[in-house]
Steps between C-alpha positions, in 0.01 A plus 500: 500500500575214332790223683656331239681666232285292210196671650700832505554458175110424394400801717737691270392355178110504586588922580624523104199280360246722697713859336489366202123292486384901668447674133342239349221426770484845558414545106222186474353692796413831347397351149263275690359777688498730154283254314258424828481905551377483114251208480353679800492854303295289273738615224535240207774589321733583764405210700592244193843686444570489888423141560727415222739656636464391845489102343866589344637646837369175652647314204837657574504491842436101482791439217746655757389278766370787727175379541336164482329374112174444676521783707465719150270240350236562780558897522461540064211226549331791758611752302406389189110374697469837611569634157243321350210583769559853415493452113183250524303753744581771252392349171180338675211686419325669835135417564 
């Protein structure tokens, strides 16, 4: 427990930031898994559509200061990467 009442009060603030940070990190979670559950299905369509959406949820989340700019950068860089190793070992031609 925290001694002096300024780090009482942080403790209490840092509680609300976490309830209300929760939703959002909860949400870039699950359309970040969505869109890697789809490049893996190998399906095209889906994938594109789901990796958009998981680069706005990232988007989002980094406007209201939940998570760090190049924290999303680096996870719609991967994304994104992945993405287009699925689409380039589809369209090449098999030998």
């Amino acid at each position: 427990m925290a001694n002096t009442k300024s780090a009482q009060k942080a403790t209490r603030v840092q509680a609300k930031k976490t309830e209300r940070n929760k939703p959002v990190r909860s949400s870039v979670r699950t359309a970040v898994t969505k869109a890697r559950n789809l490049i893996e299905q190998k399906d095209m369509d889906a994938a594109k559509a789901a990796v958009g959406e998981a680069a706005t949820a990232l988007d989002k989340a980094t406007r209201k200061g939940v998570i760090h700019p190049n924290n999303a950068a680096r996870r719609k860089s991967r994304l994104v990467k992945q993405l287009n190793a699925m689409l380039s070992e589809k369209s090449s031609p098999k030998n």
